[in-house]
NUGUVEX-272519 format. One record per residue (C-alpha): residue in one letter; chain; x, z, y. Coordinates in steps of 0.001 Angstrom, whole numbers, always signed. Example, Ala and Ser with C-alpha at 12.3 -4.5 7.8 and 13.67 -1.06 7.14 Angstrom:
% NUGUVEX-272519
SITE a A +12300 +7800 -4500;
SITE s A +13670 +7140 -1060;
//
This chain:
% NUGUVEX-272519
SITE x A +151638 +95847 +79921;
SITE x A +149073 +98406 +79724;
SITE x A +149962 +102086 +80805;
SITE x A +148450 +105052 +79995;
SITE x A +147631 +108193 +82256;
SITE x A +145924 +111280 +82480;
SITE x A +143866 +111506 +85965;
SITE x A +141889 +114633 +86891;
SITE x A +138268 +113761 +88930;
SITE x A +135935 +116476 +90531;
SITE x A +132553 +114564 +89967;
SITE x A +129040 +115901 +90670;
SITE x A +126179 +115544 +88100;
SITE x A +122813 +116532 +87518;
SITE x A +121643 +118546 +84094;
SITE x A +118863 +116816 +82458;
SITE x A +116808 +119370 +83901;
SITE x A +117375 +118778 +87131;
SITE x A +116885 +115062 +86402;
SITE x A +113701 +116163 +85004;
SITE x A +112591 +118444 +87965;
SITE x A +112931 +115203 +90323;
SITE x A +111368 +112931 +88607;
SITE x A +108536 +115395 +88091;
SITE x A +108543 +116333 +91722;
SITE x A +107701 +112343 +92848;
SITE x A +104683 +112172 +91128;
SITE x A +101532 +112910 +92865;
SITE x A +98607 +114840 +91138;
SITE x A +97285 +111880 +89187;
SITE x A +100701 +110833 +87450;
SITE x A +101392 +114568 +87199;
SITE x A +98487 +115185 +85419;
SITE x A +99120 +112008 +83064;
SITE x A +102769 +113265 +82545;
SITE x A +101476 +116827 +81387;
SITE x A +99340 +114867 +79004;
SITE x A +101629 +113021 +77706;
SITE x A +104236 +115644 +77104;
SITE x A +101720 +118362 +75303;
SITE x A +101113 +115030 +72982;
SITE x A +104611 +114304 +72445;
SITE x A +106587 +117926 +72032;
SITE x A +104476 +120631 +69875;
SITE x A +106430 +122990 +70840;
SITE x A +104564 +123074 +73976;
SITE x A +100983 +124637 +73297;
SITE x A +97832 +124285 +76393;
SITE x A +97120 +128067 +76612;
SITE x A +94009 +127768 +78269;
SITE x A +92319 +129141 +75852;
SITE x A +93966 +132185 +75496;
SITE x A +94299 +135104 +77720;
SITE x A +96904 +134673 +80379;
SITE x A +97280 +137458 +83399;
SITE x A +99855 +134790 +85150;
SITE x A +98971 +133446 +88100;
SITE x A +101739 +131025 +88159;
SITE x A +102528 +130956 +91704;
SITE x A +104465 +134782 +91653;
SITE x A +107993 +132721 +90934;
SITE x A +110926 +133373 +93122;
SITE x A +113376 +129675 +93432;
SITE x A +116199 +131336 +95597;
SITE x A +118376 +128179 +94844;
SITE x A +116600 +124730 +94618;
SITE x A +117624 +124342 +90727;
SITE x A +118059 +127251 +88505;
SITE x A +120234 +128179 +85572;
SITE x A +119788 +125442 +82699;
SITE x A +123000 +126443 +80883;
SITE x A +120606 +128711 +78808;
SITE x A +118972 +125988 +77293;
SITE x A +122050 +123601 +76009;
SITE x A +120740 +123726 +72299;
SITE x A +123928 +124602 +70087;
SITE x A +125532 +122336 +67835;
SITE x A +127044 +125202 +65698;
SITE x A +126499 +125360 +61851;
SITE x A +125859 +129022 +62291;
SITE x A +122504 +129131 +64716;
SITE x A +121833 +131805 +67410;
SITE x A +118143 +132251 +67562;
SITE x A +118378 +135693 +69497;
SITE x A +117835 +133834 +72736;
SITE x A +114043 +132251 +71442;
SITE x A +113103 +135866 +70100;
SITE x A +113639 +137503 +72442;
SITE x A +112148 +135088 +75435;
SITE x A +108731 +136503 +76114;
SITE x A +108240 +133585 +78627;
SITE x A +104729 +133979 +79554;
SITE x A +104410 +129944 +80196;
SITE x A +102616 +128521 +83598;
SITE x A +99819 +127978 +85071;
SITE x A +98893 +125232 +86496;
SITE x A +95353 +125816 +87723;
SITE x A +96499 +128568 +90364;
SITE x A +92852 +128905 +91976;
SITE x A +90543 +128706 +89193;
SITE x A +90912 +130925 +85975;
SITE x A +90116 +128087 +83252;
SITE x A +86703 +130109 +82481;
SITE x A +83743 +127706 +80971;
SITE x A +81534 +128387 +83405;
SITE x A +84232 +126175 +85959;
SITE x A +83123 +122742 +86206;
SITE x A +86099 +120234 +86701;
SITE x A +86007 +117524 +88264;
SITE x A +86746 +114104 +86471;
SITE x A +87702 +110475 +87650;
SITE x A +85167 +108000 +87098;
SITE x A +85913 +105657 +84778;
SITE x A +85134 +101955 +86226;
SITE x A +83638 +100343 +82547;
SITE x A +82278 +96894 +84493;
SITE x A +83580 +93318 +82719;
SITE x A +86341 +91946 +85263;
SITE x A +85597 +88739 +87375;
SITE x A +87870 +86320 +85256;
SITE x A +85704 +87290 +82268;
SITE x A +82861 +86627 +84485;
SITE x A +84722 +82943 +86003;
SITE x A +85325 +82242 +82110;
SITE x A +81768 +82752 +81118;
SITE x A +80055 +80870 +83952;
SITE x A +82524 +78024 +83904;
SITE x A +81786 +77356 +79800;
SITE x A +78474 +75449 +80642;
SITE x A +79970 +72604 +82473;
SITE x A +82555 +72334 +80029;
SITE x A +82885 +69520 +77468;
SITE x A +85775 +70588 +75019;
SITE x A +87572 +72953 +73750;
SITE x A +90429 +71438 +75465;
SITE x A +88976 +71754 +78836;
SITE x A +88083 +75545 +77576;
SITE x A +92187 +76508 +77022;
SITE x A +92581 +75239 +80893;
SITE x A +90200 +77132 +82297;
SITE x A +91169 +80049 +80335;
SITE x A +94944 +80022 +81590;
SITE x A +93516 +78810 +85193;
SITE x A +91541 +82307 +85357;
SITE x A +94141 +84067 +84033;
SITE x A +96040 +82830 +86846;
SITE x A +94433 +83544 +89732;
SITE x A +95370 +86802 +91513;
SITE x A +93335 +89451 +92583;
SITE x A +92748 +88380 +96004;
SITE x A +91184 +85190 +94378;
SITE x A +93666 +82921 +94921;
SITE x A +95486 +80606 +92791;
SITE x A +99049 +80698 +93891;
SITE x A +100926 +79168 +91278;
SITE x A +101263 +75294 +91448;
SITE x A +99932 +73063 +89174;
SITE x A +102822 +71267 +87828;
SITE x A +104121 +75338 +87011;
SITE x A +100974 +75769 +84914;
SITE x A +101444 +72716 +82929;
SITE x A +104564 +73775 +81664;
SITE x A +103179 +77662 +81100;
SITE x A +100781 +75858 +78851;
SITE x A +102834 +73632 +77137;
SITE x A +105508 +76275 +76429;
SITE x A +103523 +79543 +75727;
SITE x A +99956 +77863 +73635;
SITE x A +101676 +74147 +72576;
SITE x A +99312 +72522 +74941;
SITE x A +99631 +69169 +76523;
SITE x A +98053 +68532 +79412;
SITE x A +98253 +66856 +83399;
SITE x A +98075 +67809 +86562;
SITE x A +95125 +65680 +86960;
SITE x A +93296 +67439 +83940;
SITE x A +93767 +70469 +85013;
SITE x A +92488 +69518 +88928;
SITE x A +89398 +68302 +87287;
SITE x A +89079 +71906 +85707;
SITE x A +90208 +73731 +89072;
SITE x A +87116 +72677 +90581;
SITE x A +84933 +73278 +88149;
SITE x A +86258 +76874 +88994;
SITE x A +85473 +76289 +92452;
SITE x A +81947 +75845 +92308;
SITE x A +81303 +78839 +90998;
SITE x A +80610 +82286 +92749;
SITE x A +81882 +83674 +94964;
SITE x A +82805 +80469 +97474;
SITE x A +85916 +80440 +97545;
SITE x A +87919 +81397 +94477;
SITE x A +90348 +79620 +92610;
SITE x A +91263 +78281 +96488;
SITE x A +95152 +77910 +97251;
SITE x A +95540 +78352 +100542;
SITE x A +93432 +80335 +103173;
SITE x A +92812 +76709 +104458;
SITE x A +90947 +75509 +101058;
SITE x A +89206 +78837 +100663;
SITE x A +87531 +78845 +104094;
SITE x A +87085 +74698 +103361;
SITE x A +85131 +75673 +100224;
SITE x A +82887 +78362 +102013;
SITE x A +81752 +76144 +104228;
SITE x A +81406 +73420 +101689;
SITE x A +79265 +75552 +100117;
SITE x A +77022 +76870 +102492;
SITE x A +76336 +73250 +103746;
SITE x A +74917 +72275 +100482;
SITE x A +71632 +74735 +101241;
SITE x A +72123 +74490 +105236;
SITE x A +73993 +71329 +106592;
SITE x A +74269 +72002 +110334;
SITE x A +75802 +70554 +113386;
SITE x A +77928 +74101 +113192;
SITE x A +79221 +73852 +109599;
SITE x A +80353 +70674 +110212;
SITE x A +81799 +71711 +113558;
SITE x A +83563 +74463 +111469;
SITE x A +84509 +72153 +108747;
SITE x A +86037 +69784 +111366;
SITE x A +88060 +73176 +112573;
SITE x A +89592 +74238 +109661;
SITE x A +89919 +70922 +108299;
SITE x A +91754 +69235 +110793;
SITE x A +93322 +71365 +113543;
SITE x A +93738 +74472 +111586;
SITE x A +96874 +75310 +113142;
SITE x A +95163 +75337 +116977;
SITE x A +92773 +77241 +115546;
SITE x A +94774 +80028 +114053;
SITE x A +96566 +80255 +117160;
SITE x A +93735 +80745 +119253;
SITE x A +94518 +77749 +121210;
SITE x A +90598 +77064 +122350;
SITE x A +90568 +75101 +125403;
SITE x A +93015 +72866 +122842;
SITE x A +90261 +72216 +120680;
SITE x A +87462 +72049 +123404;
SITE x A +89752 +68757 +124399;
SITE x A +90611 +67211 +121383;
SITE x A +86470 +67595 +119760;
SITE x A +85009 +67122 +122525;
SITE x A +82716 +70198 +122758;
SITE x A +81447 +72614 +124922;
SITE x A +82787 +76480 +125047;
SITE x A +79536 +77946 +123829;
SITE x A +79290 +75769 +120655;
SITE x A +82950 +76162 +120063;
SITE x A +82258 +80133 +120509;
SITE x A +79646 +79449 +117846;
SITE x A +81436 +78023 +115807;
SITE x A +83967 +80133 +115577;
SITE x A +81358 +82829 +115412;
SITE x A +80644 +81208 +111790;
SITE x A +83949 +81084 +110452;
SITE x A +84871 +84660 +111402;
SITE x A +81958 +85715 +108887;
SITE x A +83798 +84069 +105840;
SITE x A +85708 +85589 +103674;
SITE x A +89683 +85400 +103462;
SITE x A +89709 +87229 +100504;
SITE x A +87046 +85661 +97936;
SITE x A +87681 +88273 +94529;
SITE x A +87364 +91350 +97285;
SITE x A +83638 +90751 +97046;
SITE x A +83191 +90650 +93056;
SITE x A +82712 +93931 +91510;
SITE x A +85322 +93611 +89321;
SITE x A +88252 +92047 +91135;
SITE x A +89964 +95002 +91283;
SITE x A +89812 +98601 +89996;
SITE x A +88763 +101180 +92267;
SITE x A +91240 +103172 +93417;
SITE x A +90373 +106848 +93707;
SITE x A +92285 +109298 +96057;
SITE x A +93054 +112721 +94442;
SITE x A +94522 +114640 +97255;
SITE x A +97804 +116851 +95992;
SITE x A +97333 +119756 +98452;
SITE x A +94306 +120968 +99603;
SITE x A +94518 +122986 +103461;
SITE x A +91607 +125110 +104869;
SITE x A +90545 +127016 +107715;
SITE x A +89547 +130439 +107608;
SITE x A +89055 +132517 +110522;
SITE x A +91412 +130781 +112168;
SITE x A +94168 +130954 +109564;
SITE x A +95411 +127862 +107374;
SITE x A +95448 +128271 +103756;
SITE x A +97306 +126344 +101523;
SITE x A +96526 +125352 +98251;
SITE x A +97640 +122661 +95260;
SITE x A +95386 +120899 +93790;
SITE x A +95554 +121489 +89908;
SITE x A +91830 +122098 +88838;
SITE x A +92034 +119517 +86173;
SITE x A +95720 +120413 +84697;
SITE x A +95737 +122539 +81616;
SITE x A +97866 +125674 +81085;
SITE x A +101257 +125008 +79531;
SITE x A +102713 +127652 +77149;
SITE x A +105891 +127506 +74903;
SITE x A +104067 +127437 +71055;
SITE x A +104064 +130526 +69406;
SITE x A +103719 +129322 +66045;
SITE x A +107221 +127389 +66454;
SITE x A +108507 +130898 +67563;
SITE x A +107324 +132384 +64318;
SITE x A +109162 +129862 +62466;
SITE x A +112280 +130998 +64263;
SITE x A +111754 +134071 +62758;
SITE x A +110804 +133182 +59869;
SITE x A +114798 +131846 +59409;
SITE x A +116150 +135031 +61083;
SITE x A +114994 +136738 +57742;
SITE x A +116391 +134004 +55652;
SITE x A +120663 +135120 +54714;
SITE x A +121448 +132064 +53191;
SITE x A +119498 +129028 +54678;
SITE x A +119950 +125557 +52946;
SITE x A +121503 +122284 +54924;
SITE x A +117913 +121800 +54932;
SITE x A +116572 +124397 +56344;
SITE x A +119464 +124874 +59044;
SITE x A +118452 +120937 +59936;
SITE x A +114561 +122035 +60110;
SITE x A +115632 +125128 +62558;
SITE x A +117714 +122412 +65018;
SITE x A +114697 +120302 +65220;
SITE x A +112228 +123467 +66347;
SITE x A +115267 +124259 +68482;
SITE x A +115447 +121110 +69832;
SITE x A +111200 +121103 +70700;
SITE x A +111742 +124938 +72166;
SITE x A +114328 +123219 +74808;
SITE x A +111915 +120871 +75512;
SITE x A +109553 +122871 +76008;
SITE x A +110850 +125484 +78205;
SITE x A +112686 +123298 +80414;
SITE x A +109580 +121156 +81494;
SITE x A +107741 +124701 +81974;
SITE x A +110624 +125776 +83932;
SITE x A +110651 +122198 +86188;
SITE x A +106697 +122543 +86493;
SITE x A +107330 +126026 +87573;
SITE x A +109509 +124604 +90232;
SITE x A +108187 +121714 +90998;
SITE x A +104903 +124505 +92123;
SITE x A +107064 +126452 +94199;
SITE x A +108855 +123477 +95771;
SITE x A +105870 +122196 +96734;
SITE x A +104093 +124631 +98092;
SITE x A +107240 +126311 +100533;
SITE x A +106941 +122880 +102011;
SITE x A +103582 +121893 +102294;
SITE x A +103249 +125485 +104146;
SITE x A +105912 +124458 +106091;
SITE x A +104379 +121334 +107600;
SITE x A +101056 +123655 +108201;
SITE x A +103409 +125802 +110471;
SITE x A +104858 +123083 +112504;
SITE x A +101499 +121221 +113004;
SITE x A +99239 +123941 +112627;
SITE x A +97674 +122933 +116199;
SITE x A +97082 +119619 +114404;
SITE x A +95455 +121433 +111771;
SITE x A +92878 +123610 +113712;
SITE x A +91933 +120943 +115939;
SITE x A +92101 +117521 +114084;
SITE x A +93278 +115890 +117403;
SITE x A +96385 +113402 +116776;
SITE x A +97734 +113781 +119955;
SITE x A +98697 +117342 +118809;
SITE x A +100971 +116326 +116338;
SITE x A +104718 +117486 +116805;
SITE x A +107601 +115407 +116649;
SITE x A +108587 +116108 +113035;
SITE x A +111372 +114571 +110582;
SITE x A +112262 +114979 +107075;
SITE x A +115691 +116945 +108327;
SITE x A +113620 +119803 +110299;
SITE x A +111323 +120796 +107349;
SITE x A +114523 +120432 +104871;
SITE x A +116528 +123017 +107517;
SITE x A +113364 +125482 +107463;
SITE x A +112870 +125652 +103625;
SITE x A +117073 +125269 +102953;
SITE x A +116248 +122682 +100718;
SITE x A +117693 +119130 +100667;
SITE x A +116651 +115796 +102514;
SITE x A +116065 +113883 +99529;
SITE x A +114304 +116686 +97809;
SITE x A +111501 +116766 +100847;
SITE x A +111602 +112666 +101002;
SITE x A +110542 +113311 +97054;
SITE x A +107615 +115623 +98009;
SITE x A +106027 +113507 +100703;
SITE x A +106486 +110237 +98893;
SITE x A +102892 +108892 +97596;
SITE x A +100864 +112280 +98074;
SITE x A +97634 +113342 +100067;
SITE x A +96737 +116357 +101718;
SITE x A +92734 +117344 +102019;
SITE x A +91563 +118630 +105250;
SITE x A +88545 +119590 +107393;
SITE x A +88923 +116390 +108998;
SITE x A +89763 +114058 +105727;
SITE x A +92163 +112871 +103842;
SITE x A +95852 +112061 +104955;
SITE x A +99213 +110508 +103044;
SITE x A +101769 +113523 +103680;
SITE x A +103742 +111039 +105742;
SITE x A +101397 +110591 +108724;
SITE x A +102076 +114305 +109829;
SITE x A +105743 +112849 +110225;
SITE x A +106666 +111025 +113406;
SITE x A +109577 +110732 +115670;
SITE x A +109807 +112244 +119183;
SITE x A +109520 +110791 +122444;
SITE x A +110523 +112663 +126102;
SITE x A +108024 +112469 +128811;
SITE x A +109186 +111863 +132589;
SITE x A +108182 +115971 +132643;
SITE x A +110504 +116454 +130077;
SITE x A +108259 +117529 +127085;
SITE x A +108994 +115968 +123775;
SITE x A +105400 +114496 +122464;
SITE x A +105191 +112393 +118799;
SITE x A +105058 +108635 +119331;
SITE x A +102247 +109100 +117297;
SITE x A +100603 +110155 +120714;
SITE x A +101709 +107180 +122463;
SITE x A +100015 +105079 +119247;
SITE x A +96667 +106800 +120170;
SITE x A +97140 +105563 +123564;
SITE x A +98070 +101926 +122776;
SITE x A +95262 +101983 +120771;
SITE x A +92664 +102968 +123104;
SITE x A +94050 +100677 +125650;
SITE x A +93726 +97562 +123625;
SITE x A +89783 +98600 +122167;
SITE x A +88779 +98876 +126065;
SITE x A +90678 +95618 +127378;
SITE x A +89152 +92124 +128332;
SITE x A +89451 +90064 +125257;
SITE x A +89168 +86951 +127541;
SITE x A +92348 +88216 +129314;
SITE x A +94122 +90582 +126652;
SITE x A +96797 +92936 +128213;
SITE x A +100096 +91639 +127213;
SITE x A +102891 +93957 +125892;
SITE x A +104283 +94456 +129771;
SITE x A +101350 +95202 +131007;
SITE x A +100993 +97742 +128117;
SITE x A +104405 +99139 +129221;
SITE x A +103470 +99620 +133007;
SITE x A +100225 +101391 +131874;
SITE x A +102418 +103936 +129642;
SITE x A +104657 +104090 +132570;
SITE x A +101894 +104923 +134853;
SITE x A +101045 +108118 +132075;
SITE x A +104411 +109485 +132244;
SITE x A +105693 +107626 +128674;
SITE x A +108822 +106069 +129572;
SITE x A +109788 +103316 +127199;
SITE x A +111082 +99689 +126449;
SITE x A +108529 +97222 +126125;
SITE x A +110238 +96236 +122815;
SITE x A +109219 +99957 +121732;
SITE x A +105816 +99129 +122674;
SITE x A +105836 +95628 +120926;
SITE x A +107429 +97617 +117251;
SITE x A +104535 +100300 +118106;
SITE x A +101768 +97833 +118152;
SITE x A +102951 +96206 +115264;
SITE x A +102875 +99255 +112946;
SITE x A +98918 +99574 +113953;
SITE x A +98638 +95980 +113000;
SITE x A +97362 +94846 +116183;
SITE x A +98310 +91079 +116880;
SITE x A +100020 +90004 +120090;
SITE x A +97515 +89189 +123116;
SITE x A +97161 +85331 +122861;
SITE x A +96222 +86399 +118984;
SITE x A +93483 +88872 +120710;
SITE x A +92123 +86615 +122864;
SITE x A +88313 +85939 +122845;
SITE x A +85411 +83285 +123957;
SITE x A +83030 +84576 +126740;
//
């Protein structure tokens, strides 16, 4: 039998703006920029002011708490509408563009636009000519369509059958659509349409032995071909044995198939969009000061519409609105929310960004004057959130995805983060330092006799860093270096 009670909860929840400030607050400059777009399309109530004349610089906002009051803006649900609030809010709107003024003679700077046909179009247009049917034209098209970026096509065979059949009503066999397949393979570049690293570097070398058929392509052939697993594991006195060949024309050969390419699309001009960096802050030296700066040159100047406000009081006059009318007065109502509460989250999504980005500048500022990695500080996302009083997740948000400019390039906001490590003097140093030293370390070694990760460990030893050699094993893995036997070279 069911029972009914009454149960009292203390639950925490976040206002719609605050929803809105966070998800605001992940994007980086490009997506910002995209989402101010979009939102001056979608609500007129918000108006780009950059037009008009605007004395606010739209950094001169004090955020004592990390969300401000958003009870002002709960739109009412009355008959019997109070407008007094709208009137009377001479909000002067933000700016976005906190360096430059918005002047014409500004130039901004713009994204190119990459406008080149993509390499399937390309694949679909070269492949037509050795075509015979129309048939034969549908495979190829879903074929293309299925290889990935890299140039590979990963999905079997007997998976594409069944795309075809179910998604175009088209019959067809595995063998039909091998046939096809390497059609697609003879094209340019060598390589695509391959589904497996060993069939791309297979149909390189095909390739190049059609114009120059040497004893070393068919060496390499007879590599990758047959003992492809010795070979990936670096296993060369293995192979010396089993093809009977010398070191030097094994080193040759080798030599060749290192100059292929594992990645056949990477080389087409279209195989995949460019992807251009727009950094989100923007830090500079001046006479031995850091200043620091967001980078909103191309984002307009967002203002609450005054024309929607002149409605407003267009009503006030009216004594005896119509349901209409009253209906007409919640909708503009509804836009002015809108509005001012994604001017207010931009507002703070400014300030939140800049107290921390100026905080990181503090704590590596030694980094920042000298470029030098092994200057970083030992930094987590817990100190800057304890110097700014702001919460964990709230800096996790602001270094996710964005880039910082400096006089010595371009950085994700993440690298200046790194855990600490104690010295046998007892200074705490970033590991990042003991990165820089792994790194040297393994550019200077022998490749014929590649320092192993204990011998690694007794170096850092030897400089005072005193840590496991599993440390040093998870270390070189996050700088993608292999282990030594991978390292390993031919005289």
């Amino acid at each position: 039998m069911l029972k009914q009670s009454l149960s009292q909860k203390l639950l925490q929840k976040l206002s719609p703006q605050q929803i809105q400030f966070i998800k605001l607050l992940e994007l980086n400059t490009l997506n910002f920029e995209q989402k101010v777009e979009e939102e001056l399309i979608e609500n007129p109530a918000l108006e780009n002011g950059k037009d008009e004349a605007d004395t606010d610089n739209g950094d001169e906002y004090d955020y004592g708490d990390e969300f401000s009051d958003t009870e002002s803006f709960e739109s009412s649900q009355e008959d019997s509408i109070d407008i007094s609030d709208y009137l009377n809010d001479d909000d002067g709107g933000v700016r976005l563009n906190d360096q430059y003024s918005g002047s014409d003679d500004d130039e901004k700077e713009f994204i190119p636009i990459n406008a080149s046909i993509s390499f399937r179009d390309r694949l679909l247009e070269s492949v037509k000519q050795s075509l015979q049917t129309d048939h034969e034209y549908l495979l190829a098209d879903q074929l293309i369509g299925t290889i990935e970026d890299d140039g590979y096509l990963r999905r079997p065979l007997r998976s594409i059958v069944n795309d075809l059949l179910f998604s175009a009503n088209v019959r067809t066999t595995e063998e039909e659509l091998e046939k096809v397949l390497m059609k697609i393979q003879d094209l340019e570049p060598p390589g695509i349409g391959a589904r497996s690293l060993q069939e791309c570097l297979l149909l390189q070398i095909n390739h190049r032995a059609k114009y120059k058929n040497t004893a070393i392509t068919k060496l390499a052939a007879s590599i990758i071909e047959n003992h492809m697993e010795d070979f990936s594991k670096k296993h060369y006195e293995r192979l010396m044995k089993k093809l009977d060949v010398t070191e030097d024309f094994l080193k040759e050969a080798i030599i060749f198939i290192s100059k292929l390419n594992p990645k056949p699309a990477g080389s087409a001009s279209g195989g995949r969009q460019t992807d251009y960096i727009i950094p989100d802050f923007i830090v500079k030296e001046s006479y031995g000061e850091l200043e620091v700066e967001l980078n909103n040159r191309n984002t307009p100047v967002l203002k609450v519409s005054a024309d929607y406000m002149e409605t407003l009081k267009g009503y006030e006059k009216s004594k005896n609105p119509d349901k209409g009318t009253k209906d007409a007065v919640q909708f503009i109502k509804q836009k002015l929310d809108s509005a001012k509460w994604f001017v207010d989250s931009v507002k703070q999504r400014q300030n939140t960004l800049l107290v921390t980005m100026r905080c990181i500048v503090e704590i590596q500022k030694k980094y920042f004057l000298s470029g030098d990695e092994t200057h970083l500080r030992p930094m987590i996302l817990k100190d800057i959130a304890e110097k700014v009083h702001l919460d964990v997740s709230t800096i996790s948000r602001v270094a996710s995805s964005k880039y910082v400019e400096t006089d010595f390039g371009i950085f994700l906001l993440k690298h200046f983060f790194s855990e600490g490590i104690v010295t046998s003097s007892g200074e705490e140093v970033s590991n990042k330092e003991v990165k820089k030293i792994l790194s040297t370390a393994i550019d200077a070694e022998n490749k014929q006799k590649p320092l192993t990760d204990g011998r690694l460990q007794e170096l850092l030893k030897a400089k005072g860093y005193n840590i496991a050699r599993r440390t040093v094993a998870k270390y070189r893995e996050q700088l993608n270096i292999p282990v030594a036997r991978l390292r390993k070279e031919l005289k």
